[in-house]
C-alpha positions in Angstrom: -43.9 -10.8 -37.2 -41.1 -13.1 -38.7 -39.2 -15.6 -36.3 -36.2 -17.0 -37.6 -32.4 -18.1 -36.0 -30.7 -17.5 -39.3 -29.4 -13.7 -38.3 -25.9 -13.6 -36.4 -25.6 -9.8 -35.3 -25.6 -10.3 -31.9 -22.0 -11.0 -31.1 -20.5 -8.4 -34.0 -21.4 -4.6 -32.5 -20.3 -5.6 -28.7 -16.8 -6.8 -30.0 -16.4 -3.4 -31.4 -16.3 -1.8 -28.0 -15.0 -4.8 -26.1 -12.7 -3.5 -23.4 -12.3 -0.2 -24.3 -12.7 1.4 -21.1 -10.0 1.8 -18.4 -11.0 0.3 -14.8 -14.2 1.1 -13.2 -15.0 4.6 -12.1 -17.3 6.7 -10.0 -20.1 7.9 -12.1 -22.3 8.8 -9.1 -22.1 12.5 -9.8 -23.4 11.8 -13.5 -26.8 13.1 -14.9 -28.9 10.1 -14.7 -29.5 9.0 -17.0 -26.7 10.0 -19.0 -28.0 9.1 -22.6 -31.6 9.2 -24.3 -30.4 5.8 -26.4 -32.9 3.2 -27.1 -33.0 0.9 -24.2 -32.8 -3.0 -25.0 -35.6 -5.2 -24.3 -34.8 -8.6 -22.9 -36.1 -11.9 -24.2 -35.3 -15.4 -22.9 -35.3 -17.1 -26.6 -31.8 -17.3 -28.5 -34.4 -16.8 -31.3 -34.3 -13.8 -33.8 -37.6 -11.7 -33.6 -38.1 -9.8 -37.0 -40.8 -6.7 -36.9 -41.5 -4.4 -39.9 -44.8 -3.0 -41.4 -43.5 -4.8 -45.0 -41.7 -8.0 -45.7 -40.7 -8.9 -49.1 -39.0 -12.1 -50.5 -36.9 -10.7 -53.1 -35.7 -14.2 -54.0 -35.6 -17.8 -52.6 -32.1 -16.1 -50.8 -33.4 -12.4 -49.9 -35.3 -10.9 -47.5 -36.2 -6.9 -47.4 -37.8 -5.2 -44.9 -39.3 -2.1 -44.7 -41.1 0.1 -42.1 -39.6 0.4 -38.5 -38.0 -3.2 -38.8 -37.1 -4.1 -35.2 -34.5 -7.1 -34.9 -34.4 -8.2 -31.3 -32.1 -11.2 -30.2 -32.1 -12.0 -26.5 -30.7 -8.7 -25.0 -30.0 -6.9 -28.1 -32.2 -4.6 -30.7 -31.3 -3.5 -34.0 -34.1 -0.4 -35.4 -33.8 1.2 -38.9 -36.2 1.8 -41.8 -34.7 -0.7 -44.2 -33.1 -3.8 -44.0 -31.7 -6.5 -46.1 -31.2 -9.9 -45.1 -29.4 -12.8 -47.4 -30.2 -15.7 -46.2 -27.4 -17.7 -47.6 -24.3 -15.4 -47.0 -25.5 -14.0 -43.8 -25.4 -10.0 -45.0 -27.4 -7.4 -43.2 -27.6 -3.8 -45.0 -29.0 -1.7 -43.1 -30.1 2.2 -43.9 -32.1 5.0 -42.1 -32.1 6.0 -38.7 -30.4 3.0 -37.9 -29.8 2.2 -33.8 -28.4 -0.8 -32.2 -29.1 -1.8 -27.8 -27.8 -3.8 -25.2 -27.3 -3.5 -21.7 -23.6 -2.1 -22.2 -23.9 -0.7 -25.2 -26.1 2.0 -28.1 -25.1 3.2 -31.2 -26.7 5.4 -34.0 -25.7 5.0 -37.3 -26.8 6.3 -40.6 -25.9 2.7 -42.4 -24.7 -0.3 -41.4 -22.9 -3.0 -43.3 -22.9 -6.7 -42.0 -21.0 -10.0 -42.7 -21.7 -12.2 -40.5 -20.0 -15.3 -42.1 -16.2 -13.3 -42.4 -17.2 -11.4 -38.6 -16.8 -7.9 -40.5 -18.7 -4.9 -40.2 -19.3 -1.1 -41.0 -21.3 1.5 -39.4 -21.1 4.9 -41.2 -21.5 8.1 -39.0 -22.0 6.4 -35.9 -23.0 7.8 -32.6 -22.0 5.4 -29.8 -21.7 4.8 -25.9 -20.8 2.5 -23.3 -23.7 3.1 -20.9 -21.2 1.5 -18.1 -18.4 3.1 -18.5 -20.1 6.2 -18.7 -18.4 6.8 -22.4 -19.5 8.1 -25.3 -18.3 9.0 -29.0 -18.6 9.6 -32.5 -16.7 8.8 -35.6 -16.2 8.8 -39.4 -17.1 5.1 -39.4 -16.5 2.3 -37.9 -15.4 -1.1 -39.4 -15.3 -4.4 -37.7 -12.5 -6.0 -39.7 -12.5 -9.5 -38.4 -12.8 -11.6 -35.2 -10.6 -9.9 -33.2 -10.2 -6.5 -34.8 -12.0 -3.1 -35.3 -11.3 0.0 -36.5 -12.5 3.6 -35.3 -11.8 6.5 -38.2 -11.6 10.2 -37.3 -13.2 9.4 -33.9 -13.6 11.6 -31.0 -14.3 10.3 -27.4 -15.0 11.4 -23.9 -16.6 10.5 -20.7 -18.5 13.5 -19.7 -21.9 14.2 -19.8 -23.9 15.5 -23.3 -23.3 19.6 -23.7 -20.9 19.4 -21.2 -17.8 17.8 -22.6 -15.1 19.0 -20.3 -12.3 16.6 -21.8 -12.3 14.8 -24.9 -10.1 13.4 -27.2 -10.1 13.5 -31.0 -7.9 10.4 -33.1 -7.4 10.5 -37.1 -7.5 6.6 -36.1 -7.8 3.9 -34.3 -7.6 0.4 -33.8 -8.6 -2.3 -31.5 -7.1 -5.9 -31.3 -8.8 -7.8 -28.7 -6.4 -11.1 -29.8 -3.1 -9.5 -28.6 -4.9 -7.2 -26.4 -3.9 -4.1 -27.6 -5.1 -0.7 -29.2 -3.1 1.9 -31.4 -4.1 5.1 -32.3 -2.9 7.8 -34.8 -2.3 11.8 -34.1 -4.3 11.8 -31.2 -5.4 15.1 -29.6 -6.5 15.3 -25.9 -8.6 18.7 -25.7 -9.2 19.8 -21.6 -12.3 23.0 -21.5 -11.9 23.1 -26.1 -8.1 23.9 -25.0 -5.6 21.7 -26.9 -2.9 20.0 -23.9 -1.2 16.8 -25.4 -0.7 15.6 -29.2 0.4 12.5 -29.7 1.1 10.9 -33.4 0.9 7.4 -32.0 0.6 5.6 -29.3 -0.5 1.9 -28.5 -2.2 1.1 -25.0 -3.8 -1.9 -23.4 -7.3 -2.9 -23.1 -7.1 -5.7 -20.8 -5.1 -6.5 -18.2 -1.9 -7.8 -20.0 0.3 -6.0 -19.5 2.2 -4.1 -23.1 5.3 -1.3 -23.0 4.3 2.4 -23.1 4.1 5.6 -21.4 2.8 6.1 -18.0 1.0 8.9 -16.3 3.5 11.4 -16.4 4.1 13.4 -12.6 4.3 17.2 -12.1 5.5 18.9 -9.4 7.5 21.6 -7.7 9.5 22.3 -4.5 12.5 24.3 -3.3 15.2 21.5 -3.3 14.4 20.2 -6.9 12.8 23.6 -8.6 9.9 22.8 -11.2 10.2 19.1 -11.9 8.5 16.5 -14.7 8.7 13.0 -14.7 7.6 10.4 -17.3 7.7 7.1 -16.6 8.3 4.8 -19.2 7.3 0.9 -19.0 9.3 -1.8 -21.2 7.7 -5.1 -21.0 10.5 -6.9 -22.2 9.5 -10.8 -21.9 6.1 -12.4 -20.6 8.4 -12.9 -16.9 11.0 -9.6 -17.8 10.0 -6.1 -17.1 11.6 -2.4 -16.7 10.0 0.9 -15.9 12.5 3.8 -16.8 11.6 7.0 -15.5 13.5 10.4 -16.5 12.6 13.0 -14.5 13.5 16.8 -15.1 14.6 19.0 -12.5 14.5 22.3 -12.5 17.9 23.3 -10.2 19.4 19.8 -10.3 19.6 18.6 -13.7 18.2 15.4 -15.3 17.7 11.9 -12.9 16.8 8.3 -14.5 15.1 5.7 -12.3 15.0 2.1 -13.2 13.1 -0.6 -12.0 13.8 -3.7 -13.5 11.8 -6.9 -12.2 12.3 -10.8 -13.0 10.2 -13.8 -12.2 11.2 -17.4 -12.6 9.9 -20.6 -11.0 11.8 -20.1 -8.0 13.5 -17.1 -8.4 12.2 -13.5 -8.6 13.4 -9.8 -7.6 13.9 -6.4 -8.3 17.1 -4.4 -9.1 16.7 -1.0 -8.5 19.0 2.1 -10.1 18.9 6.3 -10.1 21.8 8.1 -11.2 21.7 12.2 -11.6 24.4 14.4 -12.4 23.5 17.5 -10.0 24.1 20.7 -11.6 24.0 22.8 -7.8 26.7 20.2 -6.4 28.6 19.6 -9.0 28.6 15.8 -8.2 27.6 12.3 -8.6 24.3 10.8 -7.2 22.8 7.8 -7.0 21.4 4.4 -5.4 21.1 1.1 -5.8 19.2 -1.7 -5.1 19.0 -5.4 -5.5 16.3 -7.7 -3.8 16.1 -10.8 -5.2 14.2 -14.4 -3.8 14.8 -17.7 -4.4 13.3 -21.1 -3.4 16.1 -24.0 -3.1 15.6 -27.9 -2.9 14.6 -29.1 1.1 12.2 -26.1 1.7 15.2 -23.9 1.9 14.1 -20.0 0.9 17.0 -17.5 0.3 16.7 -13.7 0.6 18.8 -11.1 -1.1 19.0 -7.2 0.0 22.2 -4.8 -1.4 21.4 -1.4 -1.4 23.6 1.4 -1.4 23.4 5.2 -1.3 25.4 7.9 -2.6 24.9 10.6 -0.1 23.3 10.9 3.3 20.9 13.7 2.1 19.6 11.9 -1.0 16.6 10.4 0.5 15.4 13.6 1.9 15.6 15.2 -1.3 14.2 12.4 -3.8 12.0 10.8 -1.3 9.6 9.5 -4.9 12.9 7.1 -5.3 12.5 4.3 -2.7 9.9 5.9 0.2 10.8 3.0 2.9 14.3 4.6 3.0 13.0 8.0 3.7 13.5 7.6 7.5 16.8 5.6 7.8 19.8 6.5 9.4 21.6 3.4 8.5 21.2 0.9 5.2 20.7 -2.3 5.3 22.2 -5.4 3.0 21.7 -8.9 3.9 21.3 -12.5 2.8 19.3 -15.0 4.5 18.9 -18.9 4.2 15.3 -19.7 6.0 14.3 -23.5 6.8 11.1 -24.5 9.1 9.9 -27.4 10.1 7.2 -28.7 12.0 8.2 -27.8 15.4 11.7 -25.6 14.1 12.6 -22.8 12.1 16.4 -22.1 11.8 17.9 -18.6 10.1 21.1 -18.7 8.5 22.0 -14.3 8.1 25.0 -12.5 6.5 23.9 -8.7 7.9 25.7 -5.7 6.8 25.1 -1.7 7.1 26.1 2.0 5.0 26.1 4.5 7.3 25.3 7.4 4.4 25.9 10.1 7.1 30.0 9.4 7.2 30.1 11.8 9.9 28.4 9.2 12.2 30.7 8.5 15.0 32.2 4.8 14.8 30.2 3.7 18.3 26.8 4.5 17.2 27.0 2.4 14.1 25.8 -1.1 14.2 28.1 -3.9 13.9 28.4 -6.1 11.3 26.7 -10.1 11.4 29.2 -12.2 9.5 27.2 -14.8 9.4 24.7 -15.3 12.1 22.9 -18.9 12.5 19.4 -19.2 14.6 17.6 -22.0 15.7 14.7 -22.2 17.5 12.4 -25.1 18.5 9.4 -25.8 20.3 8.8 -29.6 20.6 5.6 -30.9 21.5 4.8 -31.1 25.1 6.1 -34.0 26.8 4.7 -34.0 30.2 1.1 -32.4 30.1 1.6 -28.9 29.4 5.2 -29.4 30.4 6.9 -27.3 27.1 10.6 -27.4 26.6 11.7 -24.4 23.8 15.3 -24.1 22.8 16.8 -21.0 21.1 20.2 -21.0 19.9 22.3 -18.4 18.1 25.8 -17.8 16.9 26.6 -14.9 15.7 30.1 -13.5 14.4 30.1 -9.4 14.7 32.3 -7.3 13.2 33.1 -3.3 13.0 36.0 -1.0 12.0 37.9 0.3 14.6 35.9 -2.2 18.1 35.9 -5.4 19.8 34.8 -7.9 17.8 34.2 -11.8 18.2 32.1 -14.4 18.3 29.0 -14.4 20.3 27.2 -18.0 21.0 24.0 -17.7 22.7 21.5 -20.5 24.0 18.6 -20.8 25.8 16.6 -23.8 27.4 13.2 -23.2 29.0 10.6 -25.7 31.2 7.4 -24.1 30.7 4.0 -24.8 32.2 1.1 -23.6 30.6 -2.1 -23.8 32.2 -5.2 -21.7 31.4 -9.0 -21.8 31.2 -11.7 -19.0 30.7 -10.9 -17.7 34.3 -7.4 -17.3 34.6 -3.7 -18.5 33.2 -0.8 -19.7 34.9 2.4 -19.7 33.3 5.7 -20.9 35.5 9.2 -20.7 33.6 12.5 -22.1 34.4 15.1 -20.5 31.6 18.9 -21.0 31.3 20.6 -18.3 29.4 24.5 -19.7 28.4 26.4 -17.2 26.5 30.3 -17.8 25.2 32.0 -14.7 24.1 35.4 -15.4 21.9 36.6 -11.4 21.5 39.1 -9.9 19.5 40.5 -5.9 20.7 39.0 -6.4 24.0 40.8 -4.5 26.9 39.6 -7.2 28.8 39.5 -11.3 28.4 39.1 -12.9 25.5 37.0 -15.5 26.3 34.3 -14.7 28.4 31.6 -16.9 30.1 28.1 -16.1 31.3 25.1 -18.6 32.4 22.1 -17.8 34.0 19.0 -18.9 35.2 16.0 -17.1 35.2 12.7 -17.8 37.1 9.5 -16.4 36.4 6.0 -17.1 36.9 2.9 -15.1 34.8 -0.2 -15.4 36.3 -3.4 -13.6 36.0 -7.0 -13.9 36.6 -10.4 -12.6 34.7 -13.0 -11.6 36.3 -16.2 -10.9 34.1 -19.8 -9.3 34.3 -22.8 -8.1 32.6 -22.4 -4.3 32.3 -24.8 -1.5 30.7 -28.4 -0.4 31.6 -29.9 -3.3 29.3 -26.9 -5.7 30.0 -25.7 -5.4 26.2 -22.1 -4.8 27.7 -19.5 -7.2 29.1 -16.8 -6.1 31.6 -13.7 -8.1 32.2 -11.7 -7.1 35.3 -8.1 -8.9 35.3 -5.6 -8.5 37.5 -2.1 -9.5 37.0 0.8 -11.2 39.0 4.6 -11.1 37.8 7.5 -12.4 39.7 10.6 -12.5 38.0 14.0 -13.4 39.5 17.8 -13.5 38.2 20.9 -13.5 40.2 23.5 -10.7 39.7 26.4 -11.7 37.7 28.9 -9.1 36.5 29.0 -8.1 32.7 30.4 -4.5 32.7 33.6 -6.7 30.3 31.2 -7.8 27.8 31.1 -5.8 25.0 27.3 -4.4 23.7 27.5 -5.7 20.1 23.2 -5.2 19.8 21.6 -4.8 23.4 19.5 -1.4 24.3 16.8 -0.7 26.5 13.6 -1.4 26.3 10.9 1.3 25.5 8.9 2.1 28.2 5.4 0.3 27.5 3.1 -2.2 29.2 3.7 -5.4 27.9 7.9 -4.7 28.5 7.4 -4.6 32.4 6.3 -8.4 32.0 9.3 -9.6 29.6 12.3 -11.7 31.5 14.8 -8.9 30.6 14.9 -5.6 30.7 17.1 -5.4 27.7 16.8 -6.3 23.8 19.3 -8.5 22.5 21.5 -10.5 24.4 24.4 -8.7 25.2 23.6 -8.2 28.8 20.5 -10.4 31.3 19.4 -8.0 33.6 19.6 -9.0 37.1 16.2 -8.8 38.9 14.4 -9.6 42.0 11.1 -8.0 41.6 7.4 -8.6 41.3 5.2 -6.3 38.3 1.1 -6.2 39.4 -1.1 -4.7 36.5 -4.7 -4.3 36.2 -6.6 -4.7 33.2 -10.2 -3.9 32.0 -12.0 -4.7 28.4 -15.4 -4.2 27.5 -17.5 -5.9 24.6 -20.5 -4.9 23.0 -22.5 -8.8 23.3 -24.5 -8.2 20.2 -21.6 -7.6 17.7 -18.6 -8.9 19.8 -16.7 -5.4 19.4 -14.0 -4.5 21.7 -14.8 -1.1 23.2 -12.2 -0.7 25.7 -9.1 -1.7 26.2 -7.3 -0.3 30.0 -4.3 -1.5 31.8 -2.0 0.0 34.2 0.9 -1.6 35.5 3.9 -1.2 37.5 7.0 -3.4 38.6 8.7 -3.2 42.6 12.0 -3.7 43.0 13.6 -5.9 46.0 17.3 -5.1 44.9 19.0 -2.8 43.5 19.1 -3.2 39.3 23.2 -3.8 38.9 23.9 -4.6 35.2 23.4 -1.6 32.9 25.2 -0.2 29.7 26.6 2.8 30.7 27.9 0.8 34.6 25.6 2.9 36.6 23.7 1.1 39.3 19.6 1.5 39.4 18.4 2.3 43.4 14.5 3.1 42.6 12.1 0.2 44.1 10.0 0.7 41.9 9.2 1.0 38.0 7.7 3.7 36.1 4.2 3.1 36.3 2.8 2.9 32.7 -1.1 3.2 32.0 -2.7 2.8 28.2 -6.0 3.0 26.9 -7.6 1.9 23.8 -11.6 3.5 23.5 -14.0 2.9 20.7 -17.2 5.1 21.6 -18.4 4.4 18.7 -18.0 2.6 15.1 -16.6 5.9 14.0 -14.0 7.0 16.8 -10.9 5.8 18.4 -9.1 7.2 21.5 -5.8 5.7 22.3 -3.7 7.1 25.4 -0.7 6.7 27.1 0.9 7.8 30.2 4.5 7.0 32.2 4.9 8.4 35.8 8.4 9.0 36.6 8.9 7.5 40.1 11.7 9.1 40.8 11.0 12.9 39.3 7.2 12.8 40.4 6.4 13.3 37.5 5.1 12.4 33.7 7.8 11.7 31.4 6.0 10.1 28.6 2.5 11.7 27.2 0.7 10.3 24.0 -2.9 11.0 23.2 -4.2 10.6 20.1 -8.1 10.5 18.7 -9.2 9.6 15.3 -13.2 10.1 13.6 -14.2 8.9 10.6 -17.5 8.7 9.4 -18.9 9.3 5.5 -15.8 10.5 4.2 -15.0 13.6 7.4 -12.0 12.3 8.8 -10.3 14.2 11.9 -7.1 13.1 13.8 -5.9 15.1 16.7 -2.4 13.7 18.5 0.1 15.3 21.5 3.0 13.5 22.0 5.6 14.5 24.8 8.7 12.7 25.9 11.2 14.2 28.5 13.9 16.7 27.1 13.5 14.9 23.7 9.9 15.3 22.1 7.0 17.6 22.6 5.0 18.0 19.6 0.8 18.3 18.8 -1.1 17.7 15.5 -4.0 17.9 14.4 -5.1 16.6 10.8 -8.6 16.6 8.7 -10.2 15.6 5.4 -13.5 17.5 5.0 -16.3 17.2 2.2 -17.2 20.7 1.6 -19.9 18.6 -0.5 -20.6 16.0 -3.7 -17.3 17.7 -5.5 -15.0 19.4 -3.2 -13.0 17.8 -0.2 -10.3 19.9 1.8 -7.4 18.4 3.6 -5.3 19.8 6.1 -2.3 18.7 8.3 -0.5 21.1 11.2 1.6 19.0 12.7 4.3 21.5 14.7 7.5 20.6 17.1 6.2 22.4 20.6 9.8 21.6 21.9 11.3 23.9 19.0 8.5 25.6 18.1 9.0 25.2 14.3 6.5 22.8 11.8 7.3 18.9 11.3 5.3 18.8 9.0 2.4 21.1 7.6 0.0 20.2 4.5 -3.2 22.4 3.1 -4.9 21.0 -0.1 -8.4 20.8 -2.0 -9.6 18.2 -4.6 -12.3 18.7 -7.1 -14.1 15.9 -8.7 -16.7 16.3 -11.4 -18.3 13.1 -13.8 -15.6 13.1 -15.6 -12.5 14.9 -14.4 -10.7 15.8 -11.3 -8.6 18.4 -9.9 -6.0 17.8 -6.4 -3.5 20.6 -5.3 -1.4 19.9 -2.2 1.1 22.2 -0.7 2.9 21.1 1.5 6.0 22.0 4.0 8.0 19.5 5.8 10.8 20.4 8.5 14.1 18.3 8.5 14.5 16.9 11.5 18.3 17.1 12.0 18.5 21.0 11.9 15.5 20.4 14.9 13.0 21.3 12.4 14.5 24.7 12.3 14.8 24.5 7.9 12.1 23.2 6.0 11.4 22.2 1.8 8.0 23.5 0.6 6.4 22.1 -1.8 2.7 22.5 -4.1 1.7 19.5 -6.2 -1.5 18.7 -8.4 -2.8 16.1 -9.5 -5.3 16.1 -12.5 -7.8 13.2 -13.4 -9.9 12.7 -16.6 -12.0 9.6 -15.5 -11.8 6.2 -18.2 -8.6 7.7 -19.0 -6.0 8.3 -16.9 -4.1 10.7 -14.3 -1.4 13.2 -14.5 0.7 14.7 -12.1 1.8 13.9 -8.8 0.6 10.4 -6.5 -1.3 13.0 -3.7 -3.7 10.1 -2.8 -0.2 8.2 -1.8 1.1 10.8 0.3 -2.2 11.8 2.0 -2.9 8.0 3.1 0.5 8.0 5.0 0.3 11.5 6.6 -3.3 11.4 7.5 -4.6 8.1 9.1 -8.4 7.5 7.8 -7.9 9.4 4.6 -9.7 7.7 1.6 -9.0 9.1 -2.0 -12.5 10.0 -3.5 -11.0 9.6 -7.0 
């Protein structure tokens, strides 16, 4: 045995491979082990361990060795018949059954070539993997040019097991720089089951996490709207804080769209301008969008905030909902800019708010108005007296549509508020004066209008609590709740409604100071709300596992301010009853009931229960509201087993018996590849569900790759709640 710390391999053969592989993957349904490589041994020592049956000094500089010469060096182990070592220059030649180890990576090689004083190297005919990627190869040769650099040469590549070989790729060449962290490769082929799919004379990719212009994962899809459609992103990085993704996509009926997403990032400034134009074919027209969103930071803590965004068409969200997904739902568009500033005990808002109403049919009353500007403050000073807290919001806001009233709306409101609670129970007491100044233009009535208020209401509550279970591992809270609210009647049928509504039916609204949003109208009220709550905890993990309450408000006087004029005569509230139940880690039942008072009946039904456990997920949901909404759903993800997962969704309108939204689709995974198809059929609901767009996508997978086709994974986690892409 030789000991010496002359020889240098250890850092050359890992560089070779360094970063090649894509992000981490599943391997778990991998033969294990995958490879019959030589495994490394470990040693402590940074010394070099030389074994061979013969050792011969050729010369004062040479060393050659002979037999099974083993090289180890802490975690690494170089094995081949022959070896020469020069001393001075730092050359290894090595020949015969030559094989290299670490933890990460083993390679066979018929010869190998090393300079360890220029950091080059050449391996002929090697046979190689990265045990934890789970990739493996073979090539020509490989050639460690220098520091940085390496060179693959008629190489072929894949992740899948030995024998089996589902995808691989073959590349006349190609070359890994680690400095600019980038790789290039020459007419690349990408075979799937020995079939040839995708040739590519050149390309360049990353292998890190900087980021370098190329071609994305291209998407594939079809429905009835767009026909067959194929999209290929294309990403531009222009400047180290400058970058665009342009993305043509083909389709079928309508012609061809671009999408561009250009984003910028400065110090203080940074945003996104947004663009799709198409030229459709079955129209005959123009369509497009546009958006800019764009953030800035100003001197004083003040932050700025930038929205335009414009549609051409009401329908084009429906039928290019890949383009911007938050829109999908929208009725009206949104642009605004906002000046934020806080403080320690004050925030204050400063808003210009404007809307496109894409659907131009949209009568001129159900369109929002127009904030030109708005200004908020709102502050909560320190108490003054004990608990004694004194909050002030102010707002002044000038609205403005086409065709109304407009004006000028000023809006402030001072509280006293006592806050006084322990483990046991709260008391909260509220003294709130509401003074609103209207300056109108096109009203039929004044001009100037007048309101002030007061409001007085007082929150208290108590909680009651006990051991609960047959080993006391449960605690039970009971807590009742007391309400009074009270504001005088003042007439308001002149003011206009610029952004007031009702407020939804639920249990925390029956114990809000007014029964509207916004501040258009203050609901008069004489009335006191009494609800009952229950929770229980589990005492060893401190998991909620119920959540009740029930509540209801009695009225003693009529309700006289409205929208519509109408006067409310019912003494009482709807009551309103929700429930939040874990039975276990792996389920979740949430209900929720409203009781019409006045019908005797239930207006409002929502039950929905959700199980997840191991990768089965199932979601059933019914949802009824009076003469507007009846529909049920039920959703699942099942693992057939290790490799195939189906996925359903029937979710179907009861009220006009037609689908909302129905979705059937399988996924296959494998070590190294994956298949997802989705059909899908979603109803529109303006033609009350009565026409629908069906759709099939698929989604294919090859693991330390990439992906093509369509985002499934993106659709499925908003449709079904629980769902968890495998792959």
């Amino acid at each position: 045995m030789l000991r010496t710390r002359y020889l240098l391999f250890a850092g050359l053969i890992p560089a070779l491979f360094a970063q090649a592989g894509l992000a981490a993957e599943d391997w778990s349904l991998c033969r294990i082990p995958s490879f019959n490589f030589l495994q490394a041994e470990s040693s402590a020592s940074d010394e070099t361990i030389i074994e061979a049956q013969t050792v011969v000094g050729e010369d004062s500089e040479s060393i050659h060795l002979t037999g099974d010469v083993n090289l180890t060096r802490a975690q690494q182990k170089i094995i081949a018949d022959d070896i020469r070592f020069n001393k001075s220059t730092e050359a290894i030649s090595a020949r015969g059954n030559v094989e290299f180890a670490d933890p990460n990576y083993r390679m066979q090689s018929q010869s190998v070539q090393i300079d360890n004083q220029n950091d080059s190297a050449t391996f002929e005919q090697p046979v190689f993997e990265l045990s934890g990627r789970h990739a493996r190869g073979e090539a020509q040769k490989i050639e460690k040019l220098d520091q940085y650099r390496s060179r693959f040469s008629e190489l072929s590549y894949t992740s899948c097991d030995p024998d089996d070989r589902d995808w691989h790729l073959r590349a006349a060449e190609l070359e890994i720089d680690d400095e600019s962290g980038r790789g290039s490769a020459k007419h690349t082929t990408i075979y799937f089951k020995e079939v040839p799919f995708l040739y590519l004379p050149y390309f360049q990719f990353p292998i890190d996490d900087r980021r370098m212009s190329g071609m994305l994962a291209p998407t594939i899809g079809y429905d009835e709207t767009n026909g067959a459609s194929l999209v290929v992103p294309v990403y531009w990085n222009i400047a180290p804080n400058y970058d665009m993704t342009i993305t043509p996509a083909s389709l079928g009926k309508l012609g061809l769209q671009l999408n561009t997403e250009n984003r910028y990032l400065f110090e203080a400034n940074q945003g996104e301008l947004d663009l799709s134009y198409l030229d459709d074919e079955e129209l005959d027209t123009s369509r497009w969008f546009q958006q800019w969103q764009h953030r800035t930071s100003f001197a004083y803590d003040v932050n700025g905030d930038l929205l335009l965004a414009e549609v051409s068409d009401r329908d084009f969200f429906d039928d290019f909902d890949s383009v911007a997904p938050e829109y999908n739902d929208i009725t009206h568009l949104e642009r605004h800019l906002i000046f934020t500033r806080s403080g320690e005990v004050w925030n204050s808002k400063l808003l210009w708010q404007d809307y496109q109403t894409p659907d131009e049919s949209t009568a001129i009353t159900s369109r929002p108005y127009r904030r030109l500007p708005s200004l908020t403050l709102d502050a909560t000073p320190e108490p003054w007296i004990g608990k004694l807290q004194t909050p002030v919001n102010f707002e002044i806001t000038s609205f403005d549509r086409d065709d109304s009233v407009t004006g000028t709306r000023t809006h402030v409101i001072t509280s006293l508020l006592w806050n006084a609670s322990d483990s046991w129970y709260f008391f909260e007491p509220e003294l709130q004066l509401a003074f609103t100044d209207y300056q109108l233009d096109d009203n039929p009535d004044d001009d100037s209008i007048y309101r002030g208020l007061p409001t007085l209401s007082i929150d208290t509550g108590l909680i009651f609590e006990r051991l609960a279970g047959s080993r006391n591992q449960w605690s039970q809270t009971l807590e009742p709740r007391l309400y009074f609210l009270h504001t005088p009647f003042e007439d308001q049928d002149d003011i206009p409604d610029f952004d007031t509504a009702l407020s939804a039916s639920t249990y925390n609204n029956l114990f809000k100071n007014n029964r509207f949003t916004g501040a258009d109208r203050i609901g008069d009220a004489n009335q006191v709300t009494f609800g009952l709550g229950s929770r229980i905890f589990d005492n060893d993990s401190g998991d909620e596992l119920m959540n009740a309450r029930i509540g209801q408000a009695f009225y003693f006087k009529d309700r006289r301010v409205s929208l519509d004029g109408s006067r409310a005569e019912e003494t009482s509230s709807d009551a309103i009853a929700e429930l939040d139940l874990w039975p276990n880690a792996r389920t979740k039942i949430a209900a929720r009931t409203v009781y019409d008072q006045e019908q005797s009946e239930l207006s409002d039904k929502e039950l929905s229960m959700g199980y997840s456990d191991n990768g089965l997920v199932a979601n059933l949901g019914y949802y009824f509201r009076e003469d507007t909404l009846e529909q049920a759903l039920v959703s699942m993800v099942y693992p057939v087993n290790d490799r195939w997962t189906l996925v359903a969704k029937f979710h179907r309108s009861l009220k006009f018996e037609e689908p909302v939204e129905n979705l059937l689709g399988i996924s296959y995974e494998s070590c190294c590849w994956g298949l997802k198809i989705l059909a899908g059929q979603v109803g529109d609901e303006d033609e009350d569900f009565a026409e629908s767009d069906n759709s099939i996508y698929f989604e294919i997978t090859f693991k330390g790759l990439s992906q093509v086709g369509q985002d499934i994974d993106q659709q499925l986690s908003s449709a079904i709640p629980g769902y968890s892409p495998g792959f």
